[in-house]
DRENGU-283293 format. One line per field, with one value per atom (N, C-alpha, C, O): residue number from 0; x, y, z; chain; atom name. Coordinates in steps of 0.001 Angstrom, whole numbers, plus 500000, padded with zeros to 6 digits. Layout:
# residues N
num	NUM_...
east	X_...
north	Y_...
up	Z_...
cadena	A_...
atomo	CA_...
# end
This chain:
# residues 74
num	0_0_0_0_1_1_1_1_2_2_2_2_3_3_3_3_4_4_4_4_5_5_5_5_6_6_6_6_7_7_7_7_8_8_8_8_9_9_9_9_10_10_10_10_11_11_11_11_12_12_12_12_13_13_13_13_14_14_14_14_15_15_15_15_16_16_16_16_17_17_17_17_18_18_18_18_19_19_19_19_20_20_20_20_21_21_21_21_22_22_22_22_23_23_23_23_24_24_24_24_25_25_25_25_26_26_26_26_27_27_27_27_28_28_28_28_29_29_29_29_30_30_30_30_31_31_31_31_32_32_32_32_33_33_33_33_34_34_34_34_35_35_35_35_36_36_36_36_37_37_37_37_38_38_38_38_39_39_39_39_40_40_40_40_41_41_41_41_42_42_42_42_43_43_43_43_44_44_44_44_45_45_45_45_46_46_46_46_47_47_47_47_48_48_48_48_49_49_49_49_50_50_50_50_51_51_51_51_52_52_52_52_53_53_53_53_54_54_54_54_55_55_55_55_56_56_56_56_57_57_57_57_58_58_58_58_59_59_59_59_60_60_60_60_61_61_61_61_62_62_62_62_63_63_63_63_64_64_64_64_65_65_65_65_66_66_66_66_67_67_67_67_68_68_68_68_69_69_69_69_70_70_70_70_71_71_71_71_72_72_72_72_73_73_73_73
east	585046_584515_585461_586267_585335_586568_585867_584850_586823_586455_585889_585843_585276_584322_585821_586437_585994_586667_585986_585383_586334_585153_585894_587036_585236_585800_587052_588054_587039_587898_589554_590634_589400_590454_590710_591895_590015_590455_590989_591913_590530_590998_592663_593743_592264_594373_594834_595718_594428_595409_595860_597076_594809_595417_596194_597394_595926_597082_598220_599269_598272_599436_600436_601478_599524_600371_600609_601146_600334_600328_601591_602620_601590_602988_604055_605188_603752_604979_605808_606840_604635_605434_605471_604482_606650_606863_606777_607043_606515_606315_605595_605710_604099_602881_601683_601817_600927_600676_600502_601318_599492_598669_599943_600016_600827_601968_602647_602907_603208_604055_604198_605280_602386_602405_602299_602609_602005_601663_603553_603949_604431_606005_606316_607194_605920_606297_606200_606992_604672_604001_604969_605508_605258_605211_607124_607584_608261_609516_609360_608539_611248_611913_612248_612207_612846_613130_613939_614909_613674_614668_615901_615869_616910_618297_618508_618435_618798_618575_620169_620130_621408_622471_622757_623904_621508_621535_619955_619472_619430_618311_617682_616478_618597_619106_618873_618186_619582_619368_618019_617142_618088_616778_616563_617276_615080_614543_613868_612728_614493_613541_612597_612410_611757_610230_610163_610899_609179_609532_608653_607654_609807_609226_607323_606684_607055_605830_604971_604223_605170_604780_604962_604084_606409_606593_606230_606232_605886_605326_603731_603299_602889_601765_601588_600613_602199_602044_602484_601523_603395_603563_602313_601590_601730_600923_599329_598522_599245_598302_598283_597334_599280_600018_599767_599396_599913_599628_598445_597991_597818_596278_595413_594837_595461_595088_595471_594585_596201_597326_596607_595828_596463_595381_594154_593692_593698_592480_592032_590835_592407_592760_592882_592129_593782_594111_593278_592778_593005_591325_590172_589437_589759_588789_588854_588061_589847_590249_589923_589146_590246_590147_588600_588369_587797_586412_585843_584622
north	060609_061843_062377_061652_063557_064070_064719_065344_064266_064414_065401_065829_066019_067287_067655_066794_069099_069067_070137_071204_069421_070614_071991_072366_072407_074200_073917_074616_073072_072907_072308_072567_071502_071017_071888_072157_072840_074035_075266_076001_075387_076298_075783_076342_074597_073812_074183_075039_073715_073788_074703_074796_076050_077553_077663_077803_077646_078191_077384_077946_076343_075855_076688_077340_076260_077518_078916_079660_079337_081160_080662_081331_079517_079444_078994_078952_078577_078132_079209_079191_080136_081442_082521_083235_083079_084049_085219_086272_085409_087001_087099_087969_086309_086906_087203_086327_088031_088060_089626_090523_089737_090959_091732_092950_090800_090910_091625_092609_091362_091865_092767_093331_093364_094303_095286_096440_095143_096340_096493_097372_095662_096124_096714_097549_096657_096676_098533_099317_098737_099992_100805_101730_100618_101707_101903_103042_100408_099951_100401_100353_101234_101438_100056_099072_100248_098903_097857_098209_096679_096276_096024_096062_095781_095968_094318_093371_094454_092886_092539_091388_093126_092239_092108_091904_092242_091940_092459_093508_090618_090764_090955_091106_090928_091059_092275_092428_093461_094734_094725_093862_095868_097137_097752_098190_097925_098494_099718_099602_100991_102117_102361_102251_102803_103698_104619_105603_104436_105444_106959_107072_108365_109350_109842_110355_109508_109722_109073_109699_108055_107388_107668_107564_108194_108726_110206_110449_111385_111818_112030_112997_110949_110922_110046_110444_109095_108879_110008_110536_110598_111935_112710_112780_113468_114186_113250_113975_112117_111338_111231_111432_110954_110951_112663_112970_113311_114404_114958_115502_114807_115045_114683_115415_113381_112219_112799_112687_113177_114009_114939_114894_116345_117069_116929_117338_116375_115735_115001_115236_114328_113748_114671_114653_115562_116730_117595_117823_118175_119328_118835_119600_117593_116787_116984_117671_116298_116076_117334_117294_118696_119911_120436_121524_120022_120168_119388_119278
up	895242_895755_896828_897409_897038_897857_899572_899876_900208_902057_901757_900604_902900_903003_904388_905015_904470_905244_906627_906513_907821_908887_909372_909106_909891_910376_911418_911270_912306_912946_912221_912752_910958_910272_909825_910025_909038_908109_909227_908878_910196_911712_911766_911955_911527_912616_911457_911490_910234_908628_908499_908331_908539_908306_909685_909451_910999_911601_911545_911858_911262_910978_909907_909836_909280_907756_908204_907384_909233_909298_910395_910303_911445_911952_911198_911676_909819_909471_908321_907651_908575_907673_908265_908101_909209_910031_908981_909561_907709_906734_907213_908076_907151_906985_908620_909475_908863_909821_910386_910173_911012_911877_912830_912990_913358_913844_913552_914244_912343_911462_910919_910755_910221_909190_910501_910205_911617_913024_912723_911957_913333_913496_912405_912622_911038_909786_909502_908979_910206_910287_911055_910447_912230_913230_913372_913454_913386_913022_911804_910887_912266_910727_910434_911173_908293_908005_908637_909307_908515_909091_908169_906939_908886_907957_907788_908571_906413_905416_906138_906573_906365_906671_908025_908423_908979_910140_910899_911326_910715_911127_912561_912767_913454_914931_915474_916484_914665_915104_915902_915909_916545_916716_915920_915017_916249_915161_915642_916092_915596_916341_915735_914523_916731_915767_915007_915081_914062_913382_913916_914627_912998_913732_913888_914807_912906_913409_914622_915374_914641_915749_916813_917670_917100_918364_918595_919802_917758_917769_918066_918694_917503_917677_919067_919704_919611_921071_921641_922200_921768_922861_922580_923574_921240_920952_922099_922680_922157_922428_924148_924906_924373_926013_926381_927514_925735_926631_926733_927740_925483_925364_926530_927334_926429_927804_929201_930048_929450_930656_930699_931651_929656_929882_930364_931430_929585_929721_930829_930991_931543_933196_934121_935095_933983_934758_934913_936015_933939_934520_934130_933506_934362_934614_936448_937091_936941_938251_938624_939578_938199_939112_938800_939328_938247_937986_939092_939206
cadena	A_A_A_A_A_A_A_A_A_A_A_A_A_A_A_A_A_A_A_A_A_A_A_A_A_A_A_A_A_A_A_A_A_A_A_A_A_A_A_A_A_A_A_A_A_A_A_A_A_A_A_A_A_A_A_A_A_A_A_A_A_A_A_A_A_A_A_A_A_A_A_A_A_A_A_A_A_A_A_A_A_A_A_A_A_A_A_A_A_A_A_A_A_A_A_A_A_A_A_A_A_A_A_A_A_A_A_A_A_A_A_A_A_A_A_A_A_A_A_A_A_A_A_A_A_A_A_A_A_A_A_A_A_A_A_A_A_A_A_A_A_A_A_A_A_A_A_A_A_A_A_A_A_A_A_A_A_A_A_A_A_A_A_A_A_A_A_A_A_A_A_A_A_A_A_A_A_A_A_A_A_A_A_A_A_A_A_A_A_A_A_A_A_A_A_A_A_A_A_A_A_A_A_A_A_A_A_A_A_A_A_A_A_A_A_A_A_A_A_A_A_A_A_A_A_A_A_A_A_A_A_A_A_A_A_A_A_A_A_A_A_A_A_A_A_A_A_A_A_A_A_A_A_A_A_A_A_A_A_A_A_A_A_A_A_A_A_A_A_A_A_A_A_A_A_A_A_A_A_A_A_A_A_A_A_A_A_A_A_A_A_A_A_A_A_A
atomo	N_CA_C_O_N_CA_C_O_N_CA_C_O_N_CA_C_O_N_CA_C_O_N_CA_C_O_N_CA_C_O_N_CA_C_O_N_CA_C_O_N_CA_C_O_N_CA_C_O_N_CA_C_O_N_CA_C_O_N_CA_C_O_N_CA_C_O_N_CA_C_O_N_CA_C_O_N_CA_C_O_N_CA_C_O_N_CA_C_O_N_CA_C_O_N_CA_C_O_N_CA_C_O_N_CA_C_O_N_CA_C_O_N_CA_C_O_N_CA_C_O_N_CA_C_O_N_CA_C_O_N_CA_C_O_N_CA_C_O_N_CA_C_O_N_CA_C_O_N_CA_C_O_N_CA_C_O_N_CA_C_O_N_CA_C_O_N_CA_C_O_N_CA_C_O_N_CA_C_O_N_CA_C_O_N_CA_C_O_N_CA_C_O_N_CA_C_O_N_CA_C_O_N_CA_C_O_N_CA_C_O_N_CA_C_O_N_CA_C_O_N_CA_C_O_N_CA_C_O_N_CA_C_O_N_CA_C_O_N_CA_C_O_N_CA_C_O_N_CA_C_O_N_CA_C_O_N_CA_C_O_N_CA_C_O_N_CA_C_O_N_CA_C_O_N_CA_C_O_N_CA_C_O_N_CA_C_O_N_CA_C_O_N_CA_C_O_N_CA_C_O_N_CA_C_O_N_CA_C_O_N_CA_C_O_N_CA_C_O_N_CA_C_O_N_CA_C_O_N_CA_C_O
# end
């Protein structure tokens, strides 16, 4: 008959496995999203953002800025 295995073994097993494979991961697919590709013959580079992103934080940053600002003068 085969071990029963508990939440805590199956907890260490999987993170073990999620550290031993730097692809996969919440991490990743976020840099994957927002970073242009990365360049396959030099994994070292920087990786700038991509344009939308920086767009939609400025669009977001200023909103907020507004929004702060004549709040305060109310």
């Amino acid at each position: 008959m085969t071990e029963r295995v508990t939440g805590k073994q199956a907890f260490v097993g999987l993170s073990q496995y999620m550290r031993n494979r730097p692809d996969f991961g919440l991490g990743k697919a976020t840099r994957d999203a927002v970073l242009d590709p990365a360049n396959p013959f030099d994994p070292k580079a920087a990786r700038p953002p991509r344009r939308w992103f920086v767009l939609f934080s400025l669009l977001a940053a200023m909103v907020f800025g507004l929004v702060f600002y004549f709040n305060k003068l109310l």
